[in-house]
Structure formats: structure tokens, C-alpha cells
N, C-alpha and C positions, 0 to 999 in steps of 0.2 A: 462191411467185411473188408475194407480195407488192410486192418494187419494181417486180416486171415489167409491173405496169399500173397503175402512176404512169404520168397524160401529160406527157412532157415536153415542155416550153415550144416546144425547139428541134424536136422533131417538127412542134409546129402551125404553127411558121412552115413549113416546107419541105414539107408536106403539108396541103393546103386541105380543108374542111368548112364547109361554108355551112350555117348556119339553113333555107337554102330549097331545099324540092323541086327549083326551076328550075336553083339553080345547082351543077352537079355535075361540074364540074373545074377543076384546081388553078389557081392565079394564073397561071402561066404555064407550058408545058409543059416549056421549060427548066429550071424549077426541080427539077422531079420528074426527068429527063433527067440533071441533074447531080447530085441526090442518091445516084438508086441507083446506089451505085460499088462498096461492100464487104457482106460478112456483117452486119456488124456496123451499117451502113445499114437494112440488112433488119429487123434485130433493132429497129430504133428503127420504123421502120414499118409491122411488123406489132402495137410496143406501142401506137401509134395507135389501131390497129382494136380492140383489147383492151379500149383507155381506153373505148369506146363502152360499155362493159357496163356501168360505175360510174354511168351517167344517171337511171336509176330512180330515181325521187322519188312524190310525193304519185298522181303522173298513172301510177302503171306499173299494168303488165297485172296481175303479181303482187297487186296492191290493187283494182283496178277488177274483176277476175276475181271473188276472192273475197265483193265485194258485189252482184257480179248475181247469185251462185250460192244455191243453199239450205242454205248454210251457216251465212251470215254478213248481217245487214243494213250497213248504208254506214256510220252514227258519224261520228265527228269533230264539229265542234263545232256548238252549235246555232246560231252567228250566222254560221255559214262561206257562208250563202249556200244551202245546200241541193242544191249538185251533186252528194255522195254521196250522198244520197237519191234525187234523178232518175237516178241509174245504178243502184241498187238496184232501185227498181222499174221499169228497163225504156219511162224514159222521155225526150223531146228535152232536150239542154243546149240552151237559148236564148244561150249565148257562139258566134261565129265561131270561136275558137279553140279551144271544146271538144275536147279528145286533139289538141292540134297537137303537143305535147310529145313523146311518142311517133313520131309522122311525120314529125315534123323530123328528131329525132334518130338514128331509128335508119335511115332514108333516109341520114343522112350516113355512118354506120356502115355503109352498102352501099355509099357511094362510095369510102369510106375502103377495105374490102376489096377492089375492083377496082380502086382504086390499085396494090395490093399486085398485084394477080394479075397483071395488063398490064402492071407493070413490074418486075416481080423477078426476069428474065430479064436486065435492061441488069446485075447484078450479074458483078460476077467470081467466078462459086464452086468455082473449080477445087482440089479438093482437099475440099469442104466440097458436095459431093452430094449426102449426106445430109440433112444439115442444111437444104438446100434444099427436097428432097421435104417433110421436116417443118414449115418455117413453111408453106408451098404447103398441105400439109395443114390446116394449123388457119386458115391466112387461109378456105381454102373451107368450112370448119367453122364457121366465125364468119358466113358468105355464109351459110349455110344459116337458122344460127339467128336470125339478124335476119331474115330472108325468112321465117320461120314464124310469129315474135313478131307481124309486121306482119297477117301472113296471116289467122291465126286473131282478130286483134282486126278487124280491119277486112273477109276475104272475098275476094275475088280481084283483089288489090290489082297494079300494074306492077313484074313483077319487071325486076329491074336487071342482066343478065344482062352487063354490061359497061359501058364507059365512053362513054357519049353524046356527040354533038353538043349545045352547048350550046343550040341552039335544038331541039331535041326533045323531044318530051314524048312517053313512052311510053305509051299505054293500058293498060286492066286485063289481065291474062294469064288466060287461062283456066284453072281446076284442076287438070288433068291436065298442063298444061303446064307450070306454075307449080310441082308439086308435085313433078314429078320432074325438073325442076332442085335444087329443094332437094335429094333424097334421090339424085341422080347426086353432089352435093356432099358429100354423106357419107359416101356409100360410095365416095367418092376417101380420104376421112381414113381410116376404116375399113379401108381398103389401105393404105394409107401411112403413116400418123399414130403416132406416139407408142406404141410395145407394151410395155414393161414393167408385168408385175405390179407389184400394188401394194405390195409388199413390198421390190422390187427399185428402185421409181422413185427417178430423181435429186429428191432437194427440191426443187430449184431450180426443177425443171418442173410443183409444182404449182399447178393454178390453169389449165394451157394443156389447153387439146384432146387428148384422148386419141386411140385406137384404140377402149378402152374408151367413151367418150366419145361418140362418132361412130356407134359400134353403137347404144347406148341409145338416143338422139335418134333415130338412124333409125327405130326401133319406134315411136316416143310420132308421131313425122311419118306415117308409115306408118296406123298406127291411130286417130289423126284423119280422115287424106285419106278414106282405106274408110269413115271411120264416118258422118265428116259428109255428105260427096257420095254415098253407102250406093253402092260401088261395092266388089268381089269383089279388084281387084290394081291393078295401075299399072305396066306396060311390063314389063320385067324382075323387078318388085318384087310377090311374092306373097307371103301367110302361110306358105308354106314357107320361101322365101329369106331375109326377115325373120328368123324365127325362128331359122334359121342364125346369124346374125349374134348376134343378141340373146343365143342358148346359147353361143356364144362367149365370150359377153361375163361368163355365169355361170360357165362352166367356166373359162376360161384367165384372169379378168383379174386373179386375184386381190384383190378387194372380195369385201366379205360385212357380213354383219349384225351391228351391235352388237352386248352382249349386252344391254344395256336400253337401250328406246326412247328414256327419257326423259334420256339423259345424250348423245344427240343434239345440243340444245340448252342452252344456258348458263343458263336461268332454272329449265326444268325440272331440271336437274341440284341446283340448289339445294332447290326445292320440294320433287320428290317423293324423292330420293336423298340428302339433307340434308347438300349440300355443293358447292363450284364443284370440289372435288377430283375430283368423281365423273364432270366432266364429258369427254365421249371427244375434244374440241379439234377444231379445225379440218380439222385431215389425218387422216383417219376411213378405215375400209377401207369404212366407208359408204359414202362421200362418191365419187360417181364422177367429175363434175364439179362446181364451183362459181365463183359469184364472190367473188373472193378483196380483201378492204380489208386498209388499212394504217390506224390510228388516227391514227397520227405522221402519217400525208402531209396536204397540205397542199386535198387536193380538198374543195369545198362542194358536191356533186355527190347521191351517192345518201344516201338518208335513208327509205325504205321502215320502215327497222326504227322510226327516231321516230314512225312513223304508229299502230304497234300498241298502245302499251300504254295504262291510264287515261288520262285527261285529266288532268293536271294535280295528279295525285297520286304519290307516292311511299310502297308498304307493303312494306316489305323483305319478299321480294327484288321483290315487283314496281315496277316501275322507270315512270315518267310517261310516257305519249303523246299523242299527238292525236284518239289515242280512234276508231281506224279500225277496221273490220271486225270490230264485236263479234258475239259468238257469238251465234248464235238458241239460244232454249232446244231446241230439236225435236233439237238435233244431240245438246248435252249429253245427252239421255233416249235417242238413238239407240245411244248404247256402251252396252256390260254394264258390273256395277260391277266386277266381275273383271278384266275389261280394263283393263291398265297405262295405255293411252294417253289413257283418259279422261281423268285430272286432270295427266296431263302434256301433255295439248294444251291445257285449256281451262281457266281460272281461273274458277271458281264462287266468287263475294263469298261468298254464305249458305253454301255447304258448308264454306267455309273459315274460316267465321265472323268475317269481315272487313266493314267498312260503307265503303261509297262514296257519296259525298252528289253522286250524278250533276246536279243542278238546281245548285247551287253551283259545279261545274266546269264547268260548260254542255255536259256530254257529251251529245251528239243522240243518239237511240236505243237508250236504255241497255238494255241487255238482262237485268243481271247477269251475264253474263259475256263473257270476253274469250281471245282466244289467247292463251297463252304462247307459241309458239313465235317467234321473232326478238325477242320482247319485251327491251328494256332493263334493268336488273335497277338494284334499289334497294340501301341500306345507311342503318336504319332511315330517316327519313321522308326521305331526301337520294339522288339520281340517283347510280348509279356515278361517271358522267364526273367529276361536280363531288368526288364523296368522295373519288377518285383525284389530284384537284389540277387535274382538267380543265376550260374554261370554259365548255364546248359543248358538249351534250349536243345539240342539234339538228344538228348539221353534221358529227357523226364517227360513223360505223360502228363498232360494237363487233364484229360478228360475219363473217362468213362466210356468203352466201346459198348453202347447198344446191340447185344446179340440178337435178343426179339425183343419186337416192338409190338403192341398192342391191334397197332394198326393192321400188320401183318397178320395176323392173331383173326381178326376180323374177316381180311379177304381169302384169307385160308379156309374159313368158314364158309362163306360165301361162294368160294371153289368148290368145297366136297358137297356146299347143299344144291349146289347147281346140279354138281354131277348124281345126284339120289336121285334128284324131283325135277331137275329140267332147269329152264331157264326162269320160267314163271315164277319160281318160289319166290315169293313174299317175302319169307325170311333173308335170304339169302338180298335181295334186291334191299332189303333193311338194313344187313350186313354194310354192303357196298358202299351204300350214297352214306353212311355213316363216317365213312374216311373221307368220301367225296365232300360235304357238307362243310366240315370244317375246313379244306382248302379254301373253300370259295366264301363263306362265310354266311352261306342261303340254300336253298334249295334248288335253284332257280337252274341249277346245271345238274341236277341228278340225273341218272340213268333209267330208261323204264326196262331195261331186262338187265336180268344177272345173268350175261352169258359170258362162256367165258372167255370169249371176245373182249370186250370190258373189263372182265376181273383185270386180264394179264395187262390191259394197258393201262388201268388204276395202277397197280403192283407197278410198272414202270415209275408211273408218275410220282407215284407216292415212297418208294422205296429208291428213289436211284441215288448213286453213288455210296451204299452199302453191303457191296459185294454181293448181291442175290439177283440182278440183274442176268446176268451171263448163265446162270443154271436154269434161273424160267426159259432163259431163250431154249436150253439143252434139251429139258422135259417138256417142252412145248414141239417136239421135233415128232415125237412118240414113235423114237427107234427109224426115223428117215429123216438121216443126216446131211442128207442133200439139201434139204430147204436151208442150210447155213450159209450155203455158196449166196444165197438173194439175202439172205436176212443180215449176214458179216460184211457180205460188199458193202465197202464205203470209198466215193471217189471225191477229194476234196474240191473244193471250188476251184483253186491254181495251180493242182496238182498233176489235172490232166488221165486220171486213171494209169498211170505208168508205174505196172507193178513190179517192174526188173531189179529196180535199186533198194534191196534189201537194208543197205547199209543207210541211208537216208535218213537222217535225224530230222527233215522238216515236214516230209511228205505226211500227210494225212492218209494213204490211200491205202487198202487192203481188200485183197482179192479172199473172197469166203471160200472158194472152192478152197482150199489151203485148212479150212479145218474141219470137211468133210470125211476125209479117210480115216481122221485124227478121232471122228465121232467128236470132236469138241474137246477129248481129254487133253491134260499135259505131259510134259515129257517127262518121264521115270529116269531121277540121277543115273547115270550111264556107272560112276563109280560105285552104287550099290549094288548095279546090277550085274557086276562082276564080282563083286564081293560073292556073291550067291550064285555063281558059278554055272549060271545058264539055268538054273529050277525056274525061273521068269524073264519072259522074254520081254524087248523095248515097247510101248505102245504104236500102234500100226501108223504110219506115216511121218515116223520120225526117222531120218538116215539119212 
């Protein structure tokens, strides 16, 4: 699916996206009126809603996630100003527009999808019914996932449940209301959407919304709403039913687990498998969804992956970044040394007996170490893009972002069948050591209970430096936000616990109480929230 979300030009003229919360339909209703006439309409308007996924940049959840969590501290550079550090530790951006980039965007990305819904009816699709239920599927699939992305950064944000009057401004939705709209959304796709195994699927269709697809997301929705709001089900939607869905998703959809972790990823395939040959490429039976780049195309759009690697170096294969989200030492000593995943998630300078002169690159935060995974990859001291003949290493995506991963897929499972039948389940303890196994390459470290004790530090293990980190921590709280204060405190080795110096581009250190009152959320752009003229008010410990 590559060209499939290219936005083209002629889409954005004949389908409107405003910058602003307020304005949330198209230039003229005629226009839209007259567009949707053929399949083949559709197909250009549902790549609209698609285009929204390639936004991520410096400001996504993916990156701001991973630096509130106890993963990873903020990085990036020491003159940048010090906003990843005040989101690191849990504290106010003094910008109006701090995360507008996110609420602009993907706010347009919900108008963009109700475009689609309320009008892909005016289509002629007689003969092509199918094919109707399937975009319908994945435009609602796309509705879900932008209403979750927004949800969990921001708290019970106004869902967009359709196309507005333009003088309205919707209020906050409450949880339960808000949450099974998303997952009524999914488990429309989940019915309808896209069913071929992964063995059988057309190319063409990777990169869209699955059946597959739809199920997974519904557990990860699912097991947030219960965990954070500490609530038992949601309407129809219990750890039974879920679970249904999810084992579906193990059994029929054909995805399964690599056989090493580390060939996942493009850098580690080099590092720890000593080769790009090794690596398993983009269309993975992993891979259950993702967002899917083109190098060639012509977007300046998502750049997440430029944010990972060093500042401003290049050591074959690790590849130059902006020096975002370096690893806390706590995580690196948290894996066994047995464990596969260790040095294929995490670049250790000294183990690897490499020097980074972090003060000469102005890396903020240096930790010694860094994610590999999304990282960039070098060819000796020169960036891929440029050894390739390319000019831009900041504005082209090399890779493929992994939205779910199989593995996930797996401990998700393992989560709801723990929570049915306890910890004993069999199945569930199959689940587990099933991710576990292949780190280690034996059995000889499995687990003998699935509890979910275990799951969430497998899920650490196996899933860090992917953004999902910092929300298990959130829905692992079950609505007492105080356990964040012990679980967010981090005092560095030289740092002394001295949390006064906000502005501190070296300090490691952060006081958890600080995103206690916050419940964990972030902070709601100040300048939208005056656009809407007080209907919502700032999230609670931001001022």
C-alpha cells in the first residue's frame, strides 16, 4: 500500500481539512456532493483519511509517550529549548501551542473520516458492495484510531461522532461514551473489514485496515478503557467477548512471530544478525498493522524515525538523529543478558565499545544509550539516505512504523485469558512463554504462571521503545494515580534527586508525583482552548 497513502493534491482540493478545531466542513457542501460519484471517488477519499497517519513528527504520541514513561528520558538537543525535558518530567510546556500539532491534526483526520462515512452513500456502487462494506470498514477503523490516539494523550477529549454544524463546538464526551463508540467502530471492521490470512492477502491491500487489524486494536482499546477508568466491561464489550475477538485474531489470521526478534527492525538486523539481508522487510507475518511510507514520494510530513538516533553522528550502522528518547540505564540492566532483545532494542556505546562525545553534539540527556529500533542506519560515518545518493535524511522515512505487532496480539491474549480463568490458564501461560521463547531462543526461562504480573513485564520487555509503554503504566494504575509518583520517580546515578532545575538539559531525574494530579494525561493546546471559548476546560494540573 504504498502509493495508497500518497495524498493527492486533487483529493485536498475536493475534500476540506482545516488546521482548526472550529472549522470542520468542507468549502462548500457542493463540492463533496459532486465528488462522491464513483468507487473509484471513494478510493481517492478514503486515501485522504489514510494521508492523516503520515503526520507524526517531532510532537507524536509515539515520542512524547515514550519520554514520560520509565523507559526512556526526553534527548534531543540541549539548545532545543527544554520541552522534551518538561515532558519527561511531567511538567507545564509554557507555549500556547504546546501538542497543538496532534489536535489539529488528527481532529482533521476525524473530519476527514466523517466525510467519508456521510457521504459514501451518494456513490454509485452497484455491482461493487463489497468493496463498499470494505472502505466503510476501514474509514470506521481509522474513526476509532484517531479517537483513541487523541483520547489517551489528552482524557475525555469531544468525540466527533459526525459532521457538525459549523458553529458547534462539541464538549468533552464522557468515557464510557466515548469509548464504546470507538470500539462499536471496530468491531464494525472486525465484521466487515478485510479477512484474508496473511498468507493469502492481496499486496496491494497492505498497509489498510484489516479484520485482523480491528480485532487487535480492539483489545489494546478495550484494556486501556478497564484499566485506566478501573471499570470490569463496557456495554456489550467484556473480557470474554474481547478475548473472542483477539483469539480470532491468533488462530485464523494467519500473522505469527518472527523467528528473531531482532530482524524486526532494519538497524538491528544489521547489528545483532550481521546483516540488512537478515532483515524480515516490511510485510512481516508480524506485522498486523502499520504505517506504511514511500521514500520516493514526495511528503515532508512524518519524521518520528529522524528523532531516534545520536545527535549528529553517524557509526555504522547506527545512523544520525536528533537524539530523542534515550534509554535510561534502569531498562538496559532490566533484561537478562540471555535475552535476545536486549541489544537488539537498545545500543549500549560502552558495551559496544563505541565513544559518543554527547557535549560536542549538544545531545541533552545523554544516557549512553539509545533505541535501535526505527533508528536510521549509517554506512561507515555517512547516513544511509546521503550513501544512497539521497539528499534528505530528515524528510524521508526509511521504514515502516509497526502499529501492532503480533507479539502484542499474543500477550493481549494472554492478558484477557488470565483475567476469565485466573492465572492458571494453560492457554494463556502458552500465549506468554510464546514471545518469551523466542527472546531467549529455549524454553529454559519461560514462566510458570500467566499472571498479570508477568504479562505487563513481558509487554515492557518485549514491546519497549514503541510507544505503548507509558499507557500500560496508566492502565495498570486502575484509576489510582498515585502509584505514578513510585512508578515515574527516577533519580539518576549523578544527578542527586534534585528536582528544582526544570530547565536542566543533563539531569536524568523526575519526580512522579508531578503526574499524579495530571492522572498521566497531557497538556490540551492552550490556543485551542481558547478558540472554544471556555466549552473545555485545561486538563487538571496544568497552570
Amino acid at each position: 500500500m504504498k502509493q495508497y497513502i500518497i495524498l493527492f493534491a486533487t483529493t485536498l482540493l475536493m475534500i476540506g481539512c482545516s488546521d482548526s478545531f472550529l472549522e470542520k466542513e468542507p468549502t462548500t457542501s457542493s463540492v463533496v456532493e459532486n465528488f462522491y460519484s464513483t468507487p473509484n471517488d471513494g478510493d481517492q477519499a478514503l486515501t485522504a483519511v489514510y494521508s492523516m497517519l503520515l503526520r507524526d513528527d517531532y510532537w507524536s504520541k509515539f515520542i512524547l509517550s515514550e519520554q514520560a514513561s520509565d523507559n526512556c528520558a526526553g534527548g534531543g538537543g540541549s539548545g532545543d529549548g527544554g520541552g522534551y525535558q518538561l515532558t519527561d518530567r511531567g511538567l507545564t510546556q509554557p507555549d500556547d501551542i504546546a501538542n497543538q500539532n496532534p489536535w489539529q491534526y488528527y481532529y482533521g483526520a476525524l473530519y476527514r473520516a466523517n466525510t467519508y462515512i456521510e457521504n459514501e452513500s451518494l456513490i454509485d456502487w452497484k455491482g461493487n458492495e463489497t468493496l463498499q462494506k470494505q472502505y466503510l470498514s476501514e474509514a470506521r477503523f481509522l474513526r476509532a484510531y484517531f479517537h483513541f490516539y487523541l483520547a489517551q494523550m489528552f482524557g475525555e477529549i469531544p468525540a466527533l461522532t459526525q459532521l457538525y454544524a459549523p458553529d458547534y463546538i462539541p464538549p468533552r464526551t464522557p468515557a464510557a461514551e466515548l469509548y464504546k463508540f470507538i470500539l462499536d467502530d471496530l468491531k464494525y471492521c472486525a465484521d466487515n473489514g478485510l479477512a484474508a490470512p496473511f498468507n493469502s492477502m492481496d499486496p496491494k491491500n497492505w498497509g489498510r485496515a484489516t479484520k485482523w487489524a480491528a480485532e487487535a486494536l480492539m483489545a489494546r482499546v478495550f484494556l486501556y478503557y478497564t484499566g485506566y477508568y478501573n471499570q470490569e466491561s463496557l456495554g456489550e464489550f467484556t473480557n470474554a467477548s474481547v478475548l473472542a475477538y483477539i483469539e480470532d485474531c491468533i488462530n485464523n489470521s494467519g500473522h505469527a512471530l518472527v523467528t528473531e526478534f531482532a530482524s524486526l527492525w532494519r538497524v538491528p538486523s544489521v547489528s545483532e544478525l550481521g546483516g540488512i539481508e537478515y532483515y524480515a522487510g516490511e510485510i512481516t507475518p508480524e506485522c498486523v498493522w502499520s504505517v506504511t511510507y514511500d521514500i520516493q514520494s514526495s511528503n515532508n510530513w512524518d519524521k518520528i524515525q529522524r528523532m531516534i538516533g545520536p545527535r549528529n553522528t553517524n557509526i555504522e550502522p547506527y545512523g544520525q538523529g536528533w537524539g530523542a528518547i534515550p534509554v535510561l540505564p534502569s531498562l538496559w540492566k532490566l533484561y537478562n543478558d540471555a535475552d535476545s532483545r536486549k541489544k537488539a532494542t537498545i545500543l549500549s556505546w560502552n558495551d559496544e565499545g563505541l565513544v559518543y562525545d554527547h557535549i560536542t553534539q549538544q545531545q541533552a540527556q545523554y544516557t549512553g544509550y539509545n533505541s535501535k529500533k526505527y533508528m536510521l542506519g549509517a554506512v561507515g560515518t555517512t547516513n544511509e539516505i546521503t550513501a544512497l545518493g539521497g539528499t534528505s535524511w530528515q524528510t524521508k522515512p526509511f521504514e515502516d512504523v509497526m502499529m501492532i505487532r503480533f507479539a502484542d496480539v499474543l500477550l493481549m491474549g494472554a492478558e484477557l485469558r488470565s483475567l476469565v480463568n485466573g492465572a492458571g490458564d494453560g492457554v494463556a501461560l502458552g500465549y506468554l512463554n510464546r514471545v518469551r521463547e523466542r527472546a531467549f531462543g529455549s524454553s529454559s526461562y519461560n514462566y510458570n504462571s500467566a499472571s498479570i504480573e508477568n504479562i505487563m513485564q513481558e509487554r515492557r520487555l518485549e514491546l519497549a521503545c514503541e510507544g505503548i509503554r507509558y499507557y500500560d503504566i496508566l492502565r495498570s494504575c486502575k484509576g489510582d494515580f498515585s502509584k505514578l509518583a513510585t512508578i515515574l520517580t527516577y533519580v539518576g546515578d549523578t544527578d542527586g534527586g534534585d528536582y528544582s532545575n526544570s530547565a536542566d538539559t543533563e539531569s536524568l531525574d523526575v519526580d512522579g508525583n508531578n503526574f499524579v494530579t495530571r492522572k498521566g494525561l497531557f497538556q490540551i493546546p492552550q490556543n485551542e482552548l481558547n478558540l472554544m471559548g471556555g466549552i473545555i476546560e485545561q486538563n487538571p494540573g496544568f497552570n
